[in-house]
ZASEKOL-865159 format. One record per residue (C-alpha): residue number from 1; residue in one letter; x, y, z. Coordinates in steps of 0.1 Angstrom, whole numbers, plus 5000, padded with zeros to 4 digits. Example, Ala and Ser with C-alpha at 12.3 -4.5 7.8 and 13.67 -1.06 7.14 Angstrom:
<nodes>
<rovex 1&tinu A&xx 5123&yy 4955&zz 5078>
<rovex 2&tinu S&xx 5137&yy 4989&zz 5071>
</nodes>
This chain:
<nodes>
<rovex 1&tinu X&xx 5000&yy 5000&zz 5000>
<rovex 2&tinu X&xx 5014&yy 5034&zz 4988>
<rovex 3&tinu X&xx 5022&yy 5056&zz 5019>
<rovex 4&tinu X&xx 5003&yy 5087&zz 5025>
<rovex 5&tinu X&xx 5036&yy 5108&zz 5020>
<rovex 6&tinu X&xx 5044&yy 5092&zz 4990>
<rovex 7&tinu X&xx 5053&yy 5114&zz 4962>
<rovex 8&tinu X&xx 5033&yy 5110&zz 4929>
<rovex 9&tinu X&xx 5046&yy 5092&zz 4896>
<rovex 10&tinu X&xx 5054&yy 5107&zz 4865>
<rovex 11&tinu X&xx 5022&yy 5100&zz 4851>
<rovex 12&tinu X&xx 5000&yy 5116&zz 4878>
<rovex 13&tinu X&xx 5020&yy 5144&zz 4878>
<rovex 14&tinu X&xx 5011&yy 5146&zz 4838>
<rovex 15&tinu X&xx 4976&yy 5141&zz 4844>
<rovex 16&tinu X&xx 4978&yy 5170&zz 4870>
<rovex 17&tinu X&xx 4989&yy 5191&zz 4846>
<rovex 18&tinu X&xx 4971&yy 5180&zz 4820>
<rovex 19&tinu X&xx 4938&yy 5190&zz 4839>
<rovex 20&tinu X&xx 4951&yy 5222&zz 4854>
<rovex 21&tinu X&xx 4957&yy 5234&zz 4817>
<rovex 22&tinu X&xx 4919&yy 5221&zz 4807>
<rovex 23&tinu X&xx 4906&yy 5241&zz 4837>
<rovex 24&tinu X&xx 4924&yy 5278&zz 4828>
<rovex 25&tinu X&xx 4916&yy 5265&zz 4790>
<rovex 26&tinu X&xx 4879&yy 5262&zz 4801>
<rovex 27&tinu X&xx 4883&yy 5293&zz 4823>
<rovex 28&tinu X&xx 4894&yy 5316&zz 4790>
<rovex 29&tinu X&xx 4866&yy 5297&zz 4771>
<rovex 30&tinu X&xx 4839&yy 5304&zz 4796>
<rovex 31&tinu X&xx 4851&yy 5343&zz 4800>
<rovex 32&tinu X&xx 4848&yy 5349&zz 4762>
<rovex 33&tinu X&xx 4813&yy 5337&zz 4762>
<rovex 34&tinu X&xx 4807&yy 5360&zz 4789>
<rovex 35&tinu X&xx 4820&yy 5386&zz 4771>
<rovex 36&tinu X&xx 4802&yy 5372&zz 4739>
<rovex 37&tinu X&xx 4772&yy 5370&zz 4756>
<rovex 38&tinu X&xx 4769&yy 5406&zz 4774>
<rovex 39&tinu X&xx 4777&yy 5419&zz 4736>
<rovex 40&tinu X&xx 4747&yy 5400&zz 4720>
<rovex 41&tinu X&xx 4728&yy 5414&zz 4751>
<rovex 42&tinu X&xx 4736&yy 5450&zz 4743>
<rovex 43&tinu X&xx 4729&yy 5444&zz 4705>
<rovex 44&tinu X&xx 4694&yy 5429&zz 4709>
<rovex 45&tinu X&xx 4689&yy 5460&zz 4736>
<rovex 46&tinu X&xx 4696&yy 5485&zz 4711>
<rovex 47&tinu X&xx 4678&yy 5469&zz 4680>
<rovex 48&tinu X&xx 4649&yy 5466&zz 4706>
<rovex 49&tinu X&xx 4651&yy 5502&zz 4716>
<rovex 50&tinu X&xx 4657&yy 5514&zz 4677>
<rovex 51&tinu X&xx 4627&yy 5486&zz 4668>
<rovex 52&tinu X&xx 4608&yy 5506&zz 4700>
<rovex 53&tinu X&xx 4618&yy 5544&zz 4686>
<rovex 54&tinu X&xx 4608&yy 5533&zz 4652>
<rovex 55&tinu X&xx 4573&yy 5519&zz 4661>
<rovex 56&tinu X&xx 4569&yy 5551&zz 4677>
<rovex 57&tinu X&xx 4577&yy 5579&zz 4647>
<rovex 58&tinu X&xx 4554&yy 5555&zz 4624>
<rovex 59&tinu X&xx 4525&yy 5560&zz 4651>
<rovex 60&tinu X&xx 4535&yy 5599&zz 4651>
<rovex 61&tinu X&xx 4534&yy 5599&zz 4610>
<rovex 62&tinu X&xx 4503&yy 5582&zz 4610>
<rovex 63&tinu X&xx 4487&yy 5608&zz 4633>
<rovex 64&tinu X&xx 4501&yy 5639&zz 4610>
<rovex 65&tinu X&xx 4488&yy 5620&zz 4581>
<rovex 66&tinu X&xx 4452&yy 5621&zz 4595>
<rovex 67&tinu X&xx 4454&yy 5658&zz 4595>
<rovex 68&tinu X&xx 4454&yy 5671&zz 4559>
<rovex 69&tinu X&xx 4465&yy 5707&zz 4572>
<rovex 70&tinu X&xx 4502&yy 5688&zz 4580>
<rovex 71&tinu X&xx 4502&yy 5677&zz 4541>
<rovex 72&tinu X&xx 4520&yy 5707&zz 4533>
<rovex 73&tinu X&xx 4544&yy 5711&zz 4560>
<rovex 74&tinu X&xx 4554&yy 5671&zz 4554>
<rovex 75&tinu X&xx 4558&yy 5678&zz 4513>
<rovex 76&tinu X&xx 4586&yy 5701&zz 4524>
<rovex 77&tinu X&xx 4601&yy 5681&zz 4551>
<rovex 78&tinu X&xx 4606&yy 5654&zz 4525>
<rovex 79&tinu X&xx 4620&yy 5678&zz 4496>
<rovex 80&tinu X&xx 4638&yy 5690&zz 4520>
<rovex 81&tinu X&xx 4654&yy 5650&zz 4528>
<rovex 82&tinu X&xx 4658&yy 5646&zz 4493>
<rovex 83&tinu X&xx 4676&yy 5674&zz 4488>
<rovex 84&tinu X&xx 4700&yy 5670&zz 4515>
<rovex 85&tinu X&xx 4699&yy 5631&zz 4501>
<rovex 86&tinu X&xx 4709&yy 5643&zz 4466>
<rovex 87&tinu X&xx 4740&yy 5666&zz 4475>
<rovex 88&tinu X&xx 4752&yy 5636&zz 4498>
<rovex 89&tinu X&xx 4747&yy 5615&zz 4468>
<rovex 90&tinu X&xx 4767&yy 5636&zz 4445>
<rovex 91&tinu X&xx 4795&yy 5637&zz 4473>
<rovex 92&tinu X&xx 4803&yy 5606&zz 4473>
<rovex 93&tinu X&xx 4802&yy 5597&zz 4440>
<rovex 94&tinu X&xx 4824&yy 5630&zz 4435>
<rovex 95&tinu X&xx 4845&yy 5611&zz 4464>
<rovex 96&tinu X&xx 4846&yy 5576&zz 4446>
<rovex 97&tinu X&xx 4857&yy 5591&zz 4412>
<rovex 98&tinu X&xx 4885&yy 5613&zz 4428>
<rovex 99&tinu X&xx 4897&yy 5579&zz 4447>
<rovex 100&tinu X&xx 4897&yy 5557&zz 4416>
<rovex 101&tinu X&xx 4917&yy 5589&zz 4394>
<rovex 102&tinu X&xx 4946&yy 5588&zz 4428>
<rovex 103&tinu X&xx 4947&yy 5555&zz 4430>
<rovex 104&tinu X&xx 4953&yy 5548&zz 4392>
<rovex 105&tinu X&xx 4977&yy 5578&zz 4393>
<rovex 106&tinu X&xx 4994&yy 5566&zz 4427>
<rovex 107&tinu X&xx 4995&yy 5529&zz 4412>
<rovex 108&tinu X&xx 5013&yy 5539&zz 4380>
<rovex 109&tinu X&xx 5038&yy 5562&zz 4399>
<rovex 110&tinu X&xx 5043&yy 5533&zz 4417>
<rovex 111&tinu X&xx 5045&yy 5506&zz 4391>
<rovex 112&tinu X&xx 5071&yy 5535&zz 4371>
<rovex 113&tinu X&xx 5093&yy 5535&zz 4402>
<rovex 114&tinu X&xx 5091&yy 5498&zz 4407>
<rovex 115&tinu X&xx 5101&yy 5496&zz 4368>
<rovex 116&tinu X&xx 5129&yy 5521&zz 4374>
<rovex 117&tinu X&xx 5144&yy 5507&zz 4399>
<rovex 118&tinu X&xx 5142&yy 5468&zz 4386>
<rovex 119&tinu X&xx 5162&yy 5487&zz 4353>
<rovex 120&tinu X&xx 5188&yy 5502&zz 4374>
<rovex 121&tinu X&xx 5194&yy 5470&zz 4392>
<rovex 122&tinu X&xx 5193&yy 5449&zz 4357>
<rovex 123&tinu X&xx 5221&yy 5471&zz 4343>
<rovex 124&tinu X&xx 5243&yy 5472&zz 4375>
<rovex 125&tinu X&xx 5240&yy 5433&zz 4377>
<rovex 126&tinu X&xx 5246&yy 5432&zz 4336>
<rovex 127&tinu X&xx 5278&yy 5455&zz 4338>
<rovex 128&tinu X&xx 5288&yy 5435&zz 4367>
<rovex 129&tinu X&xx 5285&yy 5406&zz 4349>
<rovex 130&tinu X&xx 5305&yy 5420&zz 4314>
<rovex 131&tinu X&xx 5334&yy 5430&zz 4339>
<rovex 132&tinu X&xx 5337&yy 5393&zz 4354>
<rovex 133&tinu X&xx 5334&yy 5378&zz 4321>
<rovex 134&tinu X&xx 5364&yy 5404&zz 4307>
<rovex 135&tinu X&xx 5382&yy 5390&zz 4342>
<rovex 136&tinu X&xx 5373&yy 5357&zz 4336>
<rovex 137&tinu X&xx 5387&yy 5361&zz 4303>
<rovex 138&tinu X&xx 5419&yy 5372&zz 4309>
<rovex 139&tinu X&xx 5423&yy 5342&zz 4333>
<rovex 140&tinu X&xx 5414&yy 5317&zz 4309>
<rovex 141&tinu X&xx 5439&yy 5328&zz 4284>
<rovex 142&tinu X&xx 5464&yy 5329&zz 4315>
<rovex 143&tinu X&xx 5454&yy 5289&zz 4323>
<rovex 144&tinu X&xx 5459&yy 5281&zz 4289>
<rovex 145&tinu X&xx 5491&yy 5296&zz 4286>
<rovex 146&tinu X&xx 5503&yy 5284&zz 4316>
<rovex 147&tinu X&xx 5492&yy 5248&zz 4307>
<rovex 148&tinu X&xx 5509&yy 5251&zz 4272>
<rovex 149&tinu X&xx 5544&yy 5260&zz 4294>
<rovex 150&tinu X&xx 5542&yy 5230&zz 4316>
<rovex 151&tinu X&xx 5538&yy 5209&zz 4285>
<rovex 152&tinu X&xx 5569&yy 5220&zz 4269>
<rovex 153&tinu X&xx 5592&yy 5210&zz 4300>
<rovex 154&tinu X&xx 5601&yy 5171&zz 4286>
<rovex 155&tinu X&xx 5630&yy 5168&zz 4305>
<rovex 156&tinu X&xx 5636&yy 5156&zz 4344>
<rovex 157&tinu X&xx 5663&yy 5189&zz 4347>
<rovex 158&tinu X&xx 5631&yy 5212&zz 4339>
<rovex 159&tinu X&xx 5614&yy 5200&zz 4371>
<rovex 160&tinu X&xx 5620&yy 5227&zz 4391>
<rovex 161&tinu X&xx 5600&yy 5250&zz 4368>
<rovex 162&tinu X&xx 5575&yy 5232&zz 4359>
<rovex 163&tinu X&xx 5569&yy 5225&zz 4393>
<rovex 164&tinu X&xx 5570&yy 5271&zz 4395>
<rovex 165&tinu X&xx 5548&yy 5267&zz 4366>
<rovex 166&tinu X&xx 5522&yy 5243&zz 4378>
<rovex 167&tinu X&xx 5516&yy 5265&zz 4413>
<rovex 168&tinu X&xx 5511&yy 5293&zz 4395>
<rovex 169&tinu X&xx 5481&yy 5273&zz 4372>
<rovex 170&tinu X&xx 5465&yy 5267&zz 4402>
<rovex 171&tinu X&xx 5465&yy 5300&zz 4414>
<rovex 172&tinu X&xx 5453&yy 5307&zz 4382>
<rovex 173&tinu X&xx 5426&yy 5280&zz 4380>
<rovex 174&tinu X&xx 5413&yy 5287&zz 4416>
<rovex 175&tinu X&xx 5410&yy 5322&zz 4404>
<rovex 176&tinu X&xx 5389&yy 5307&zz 4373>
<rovex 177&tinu X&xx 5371&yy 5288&zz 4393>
<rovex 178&tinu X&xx 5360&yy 5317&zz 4418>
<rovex 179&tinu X&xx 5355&yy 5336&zz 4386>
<rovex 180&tinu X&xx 5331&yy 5309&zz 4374>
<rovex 181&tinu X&xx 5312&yy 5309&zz 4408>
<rovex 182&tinu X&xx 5306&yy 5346&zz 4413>
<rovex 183&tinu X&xx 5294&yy 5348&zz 4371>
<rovex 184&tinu X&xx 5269&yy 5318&zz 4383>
<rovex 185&tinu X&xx 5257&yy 5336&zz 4414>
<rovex 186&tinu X&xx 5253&yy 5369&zz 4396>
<rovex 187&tinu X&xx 5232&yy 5355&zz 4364>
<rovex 188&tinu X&xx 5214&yy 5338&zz 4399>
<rovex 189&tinu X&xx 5207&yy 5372&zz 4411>
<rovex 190&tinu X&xx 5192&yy 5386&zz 4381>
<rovex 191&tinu X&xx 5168&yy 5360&zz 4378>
<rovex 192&tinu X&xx 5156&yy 5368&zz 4408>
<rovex 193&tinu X&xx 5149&yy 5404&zz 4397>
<rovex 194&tinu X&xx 5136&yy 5397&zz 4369>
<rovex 195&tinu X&xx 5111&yy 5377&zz 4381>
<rovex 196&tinu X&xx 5105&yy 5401&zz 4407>
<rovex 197&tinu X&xx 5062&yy 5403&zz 4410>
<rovex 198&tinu X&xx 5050&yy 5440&zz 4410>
<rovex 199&tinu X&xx 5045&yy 5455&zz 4445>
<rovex 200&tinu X&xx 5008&yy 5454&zz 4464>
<rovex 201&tinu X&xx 4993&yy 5487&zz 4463>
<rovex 202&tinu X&xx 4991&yy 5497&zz 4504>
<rovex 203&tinu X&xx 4962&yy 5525&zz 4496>
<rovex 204&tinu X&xx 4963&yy 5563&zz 4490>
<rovex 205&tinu X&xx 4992&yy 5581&zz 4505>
<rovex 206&tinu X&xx 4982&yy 5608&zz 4528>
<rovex 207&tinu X&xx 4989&yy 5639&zz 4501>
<rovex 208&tinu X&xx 4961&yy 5615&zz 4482>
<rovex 209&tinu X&xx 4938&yy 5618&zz 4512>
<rovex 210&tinu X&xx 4945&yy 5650&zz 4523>
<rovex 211&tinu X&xx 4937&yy 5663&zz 4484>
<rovex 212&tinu X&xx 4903&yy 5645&zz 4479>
<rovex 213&tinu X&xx 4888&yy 5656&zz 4519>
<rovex 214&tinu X&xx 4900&yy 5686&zz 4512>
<rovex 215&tinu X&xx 4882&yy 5686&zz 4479>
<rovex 216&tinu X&xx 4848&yy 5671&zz 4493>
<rovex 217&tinu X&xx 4849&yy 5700&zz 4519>
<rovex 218&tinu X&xx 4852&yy 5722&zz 4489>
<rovex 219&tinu X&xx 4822&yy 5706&zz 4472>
<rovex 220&tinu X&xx 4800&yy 5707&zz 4505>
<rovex 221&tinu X&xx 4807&yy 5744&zz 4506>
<rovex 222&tinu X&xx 4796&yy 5750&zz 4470>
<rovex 223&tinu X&xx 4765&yy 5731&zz 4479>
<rovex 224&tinu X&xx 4759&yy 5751&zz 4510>
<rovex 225&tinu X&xx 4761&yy 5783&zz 4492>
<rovex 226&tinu X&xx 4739&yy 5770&zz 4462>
<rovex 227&tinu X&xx 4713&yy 5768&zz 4486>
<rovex 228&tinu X&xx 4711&yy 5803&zz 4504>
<rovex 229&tinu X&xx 4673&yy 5812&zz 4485>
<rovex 230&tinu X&xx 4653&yy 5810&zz 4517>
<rovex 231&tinu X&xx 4683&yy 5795&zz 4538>
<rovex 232&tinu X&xx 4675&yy 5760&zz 4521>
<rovex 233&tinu X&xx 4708&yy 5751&zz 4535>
<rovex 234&tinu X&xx 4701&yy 5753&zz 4570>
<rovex 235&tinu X&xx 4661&yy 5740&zz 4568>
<rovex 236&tinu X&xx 4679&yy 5708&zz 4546>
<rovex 237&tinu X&xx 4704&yy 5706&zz 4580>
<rovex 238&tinu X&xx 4669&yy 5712&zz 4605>
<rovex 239&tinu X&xx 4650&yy 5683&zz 4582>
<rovex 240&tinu X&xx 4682&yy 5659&zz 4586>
<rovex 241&tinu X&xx 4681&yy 5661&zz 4628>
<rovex 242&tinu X&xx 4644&yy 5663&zz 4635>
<rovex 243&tinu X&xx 4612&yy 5648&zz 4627>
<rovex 244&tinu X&xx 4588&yy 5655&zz 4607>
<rovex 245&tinu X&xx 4561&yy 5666&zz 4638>
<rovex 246&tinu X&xx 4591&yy 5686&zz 4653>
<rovex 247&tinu X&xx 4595&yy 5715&zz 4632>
<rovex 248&tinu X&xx 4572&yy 5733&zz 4605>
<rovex 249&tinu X&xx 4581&yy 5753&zz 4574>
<rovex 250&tinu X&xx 4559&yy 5783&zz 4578>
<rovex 251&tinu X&xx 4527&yy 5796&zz 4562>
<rovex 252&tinu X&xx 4511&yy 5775&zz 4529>
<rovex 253&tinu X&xx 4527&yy 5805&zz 4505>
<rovex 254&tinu X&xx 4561&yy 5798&zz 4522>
<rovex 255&tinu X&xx 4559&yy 5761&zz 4519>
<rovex 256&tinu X&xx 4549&yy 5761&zz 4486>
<rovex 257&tinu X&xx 4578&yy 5790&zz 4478>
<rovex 258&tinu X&xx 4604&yy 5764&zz 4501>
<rovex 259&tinu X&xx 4592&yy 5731&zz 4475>
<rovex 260&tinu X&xx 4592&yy 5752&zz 4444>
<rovex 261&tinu X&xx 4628&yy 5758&zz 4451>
<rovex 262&tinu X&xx 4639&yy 5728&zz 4458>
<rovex 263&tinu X&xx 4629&yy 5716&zz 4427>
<rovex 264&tinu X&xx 4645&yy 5741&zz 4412>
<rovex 265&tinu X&xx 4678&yy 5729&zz 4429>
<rovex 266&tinu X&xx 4669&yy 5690&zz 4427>
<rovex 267&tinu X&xx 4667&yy 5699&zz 4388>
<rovex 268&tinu X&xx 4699&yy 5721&zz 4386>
<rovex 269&tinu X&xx 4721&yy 5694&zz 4408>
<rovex 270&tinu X&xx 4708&yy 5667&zz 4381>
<rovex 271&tinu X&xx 4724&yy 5689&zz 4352>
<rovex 272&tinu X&xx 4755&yy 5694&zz 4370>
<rovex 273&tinu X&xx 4780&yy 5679&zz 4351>
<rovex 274&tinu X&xx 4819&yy 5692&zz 4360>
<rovex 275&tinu X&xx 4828&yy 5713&zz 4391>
<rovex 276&tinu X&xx 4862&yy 5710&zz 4388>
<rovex 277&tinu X&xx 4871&yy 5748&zz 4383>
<rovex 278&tinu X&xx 4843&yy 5755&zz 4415>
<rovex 279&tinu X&xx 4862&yy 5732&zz 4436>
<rovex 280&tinu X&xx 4897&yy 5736&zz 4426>
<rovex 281&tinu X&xx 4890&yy 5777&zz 4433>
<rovex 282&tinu X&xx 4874&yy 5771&zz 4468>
<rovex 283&tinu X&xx 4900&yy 5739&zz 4479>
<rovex 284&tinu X&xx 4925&yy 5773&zz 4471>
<rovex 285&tinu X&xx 4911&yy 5792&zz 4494>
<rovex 286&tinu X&xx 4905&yy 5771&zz 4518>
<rovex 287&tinu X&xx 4940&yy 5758&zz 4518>
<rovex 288&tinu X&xx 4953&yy 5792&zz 4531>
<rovex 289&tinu X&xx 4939&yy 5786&zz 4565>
<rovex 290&tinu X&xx 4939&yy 5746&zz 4564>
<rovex 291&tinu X&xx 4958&yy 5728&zz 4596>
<rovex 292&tinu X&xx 4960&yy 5696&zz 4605>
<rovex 293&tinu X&xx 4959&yy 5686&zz 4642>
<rovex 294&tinu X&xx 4990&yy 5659&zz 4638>
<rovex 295&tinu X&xx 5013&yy 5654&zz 4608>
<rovex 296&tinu X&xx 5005&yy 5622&zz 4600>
<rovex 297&tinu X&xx 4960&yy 5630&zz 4597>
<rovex 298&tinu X&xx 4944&yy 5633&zz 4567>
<rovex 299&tinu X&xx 4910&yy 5649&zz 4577>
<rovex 300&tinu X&xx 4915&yy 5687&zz 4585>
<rovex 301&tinu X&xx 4911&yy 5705&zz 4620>
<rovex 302&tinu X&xx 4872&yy 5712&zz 4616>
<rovex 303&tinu X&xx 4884&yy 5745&zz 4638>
<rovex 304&tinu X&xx 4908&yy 5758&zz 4606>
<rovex 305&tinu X&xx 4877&yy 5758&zz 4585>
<rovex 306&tinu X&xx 4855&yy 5780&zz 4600>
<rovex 307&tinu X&xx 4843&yy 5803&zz 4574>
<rovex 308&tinu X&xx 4825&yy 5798&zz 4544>
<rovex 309&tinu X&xx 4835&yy 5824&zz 4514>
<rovex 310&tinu X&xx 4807&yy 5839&zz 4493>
<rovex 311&tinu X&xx 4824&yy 5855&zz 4466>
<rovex 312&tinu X&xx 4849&yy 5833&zz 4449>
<rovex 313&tinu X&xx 4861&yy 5850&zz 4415>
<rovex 314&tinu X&xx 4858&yy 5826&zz 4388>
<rovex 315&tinu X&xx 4831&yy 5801&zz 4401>
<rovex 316&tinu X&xx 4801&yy 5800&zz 4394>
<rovex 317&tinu X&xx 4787&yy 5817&zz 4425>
<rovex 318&tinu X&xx 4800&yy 5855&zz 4423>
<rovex 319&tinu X&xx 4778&yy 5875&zz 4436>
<rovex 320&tinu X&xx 4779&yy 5887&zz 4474>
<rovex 321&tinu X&xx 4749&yy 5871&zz 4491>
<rovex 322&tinu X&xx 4745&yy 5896&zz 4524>
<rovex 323&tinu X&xx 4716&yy 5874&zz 4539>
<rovex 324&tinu X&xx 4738&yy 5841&zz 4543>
<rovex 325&tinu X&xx 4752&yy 5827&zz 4573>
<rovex 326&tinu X&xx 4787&yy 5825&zz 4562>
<rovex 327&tinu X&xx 4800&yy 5808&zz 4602>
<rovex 328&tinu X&xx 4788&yy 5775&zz 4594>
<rovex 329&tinu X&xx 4809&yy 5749&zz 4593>
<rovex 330&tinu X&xx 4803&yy 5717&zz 4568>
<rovex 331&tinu X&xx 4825&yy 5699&zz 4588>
<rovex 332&tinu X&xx 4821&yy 5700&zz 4619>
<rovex 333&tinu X&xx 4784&yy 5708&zz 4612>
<rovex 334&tinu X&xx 4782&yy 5670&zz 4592>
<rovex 335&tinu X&xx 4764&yy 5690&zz 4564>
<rovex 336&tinu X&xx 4752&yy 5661&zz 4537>
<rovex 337&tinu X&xx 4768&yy 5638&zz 4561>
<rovex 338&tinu X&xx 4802&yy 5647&zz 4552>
<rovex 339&tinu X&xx 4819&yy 5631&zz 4583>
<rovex 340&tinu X&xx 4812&yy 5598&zz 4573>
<rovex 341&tinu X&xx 4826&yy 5609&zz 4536>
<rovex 342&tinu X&xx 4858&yy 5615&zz 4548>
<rovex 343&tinu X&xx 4892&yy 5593&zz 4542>
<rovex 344&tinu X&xx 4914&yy 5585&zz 4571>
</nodes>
């Protein structure tokens, strides 16, 4: 019988271990489906409270909708939406086409120096190769001479320099030899380059990104400013944040003034074709007072665009408009949901 004090085998002390490692495995296990299980928690809790909030704005909307005096004021709520939908539409296809031109531009810059370089290296490796094979040359003609000498001592009183002779070949040949090697190792090497595959592309580089924010900010602006007739811009923003029951539009004349003109926009955004010179001649102007909170961002200090210009010579929005609120910011603001537009 095994003593109480006796110490255990090898293959207890295995099986010890063996379990103490299951336990802090199923430890780890069981804490991740904790954590797994209080984030499914919170998800069903928020879609719950946004199913909840939703099920509440359709009871609201079915309530304006039974009062035909709120027809009006919802008309413009929803031009209003579309509007706002339409300029954030345009933005990010503007966005989408400005990142496909960098990219092809950055891509071929990149390919060119890629190209460059594996023709510098080509040559280098080529000339290096000539040189050897001139060496190599010149110590094949110095074997064969060398050879051809110890051939012409016949006689047993020449040994002595043949024997000079025949260390100097195989200083010679060892030379060859080397010779040989480094030719082998270099025609090796530029194998290897030339079947070098092109680089991945790693993404815009952050002059890239910095040029086509910089350019959506611009575009934002001229959108902002196309939209001063009756402060669209702003009742666009106030449509965006609230709902429909939580703000009105004014009497019937000024609705109907408020949808006229959005249409008017809605049919002038549709035409729009190239606002290149618009946004080239504001991303000027806005690059005079443009700072970047650390070297390395791409996205502008919302504070160093804090003031929208009205008269920009050579765009198509000259004249001085007195009765627009030229503080607002379309970035910090998130006008046509420009935040989310934005490359990082």
């Amino acid at each position: 019988m095994a003593s109480a004090g006796k110490k255990p085998d090898g293959n207890t002390e295995e099986r010890l271990m063996q379990l103490f490692q299951s336990r802090a495995e199923l430890k780890q296990e069981f804490n991740q489906l904790q954590k797994d299980k209080l984030l499914l928690t919170r998800t069903t809790d928020a879609q719950a409270h946004r199913i909840e909030e939703l099920e509440t704005d359709l009871v609201m909307l079915e309530k304006l909708l039974k009062k035909p005096e709120k027809y009006a004021n919802l008309r413009v709520y929803y031009q209003l939406r579309k509007v706002w939908d339409t300029c954030n539409r345009y933005i990010h296809k503007f966005r989408d086409r400005l990142v496909d031109q960098q990219r092809d531009r950055e891509r071929k810059q990149q390919l060119m120096e890629f190209n460059q370089q594996k023709t510098d290296k080509l040559n280098k490796i080529n000339k290096s190769i000539d040189n050897r094979k001139k060496l190599l040359d010149g110590v094949n003609a110095r074997v064969d001479e060398l050879s051809k000498k110890m051939e012409s001592y016949k006689y047993p009183w020449q040994f002595l320099g043949k024997q000079g002779v025949s260390k100097q070949r195989a200083i010679a040949m060892k030379t060859q030899s080397e010779a040989y090697s480094e030719i082998q190792a270099m025609y090796d090497q530029r194998i290897k380059i030339e079947s070098q595959p092109w680089p991945e592309f790693d993404g815009l580089d952050l002059a890239g990104k910095r040029s086509i924010n910089l350019a959506m900010i611009a575009l934002a602006q001229y959108f902002y400013m196309s939209l001063t007739e009756l402060g669209l811009g702003n009742k666009t923003y106030q449509a965006q944040r609230k709902k429909p029951w939580e703000i009105t539009f004014g009497s019937a004349a000024e609705q109907n003034e408020i949808v006229h003109r959005c249409a008017q926009k809605l049919e002038l955004f549709a035409q729009l074709k190239d606002l290149g010179a618009e946004v080239q001649t504001r991303m000027a102007k806005l690059k005079e007072n443009i700072e970047y909170k650390r070297p390395d961002d791409s996205i502008p200090d919302p504070e160093s665009i804090t003031k929208l210009v009205n008269d920009v010579s050579g765009t198509s929005l000259t004249t001085t408009i007195t009765d627009v609120n030229l503080e607002v910011n379309v970035l910090n603001e998130n006008y046509w949901g420009l935040n989310d537009l934005m490359i990082p």
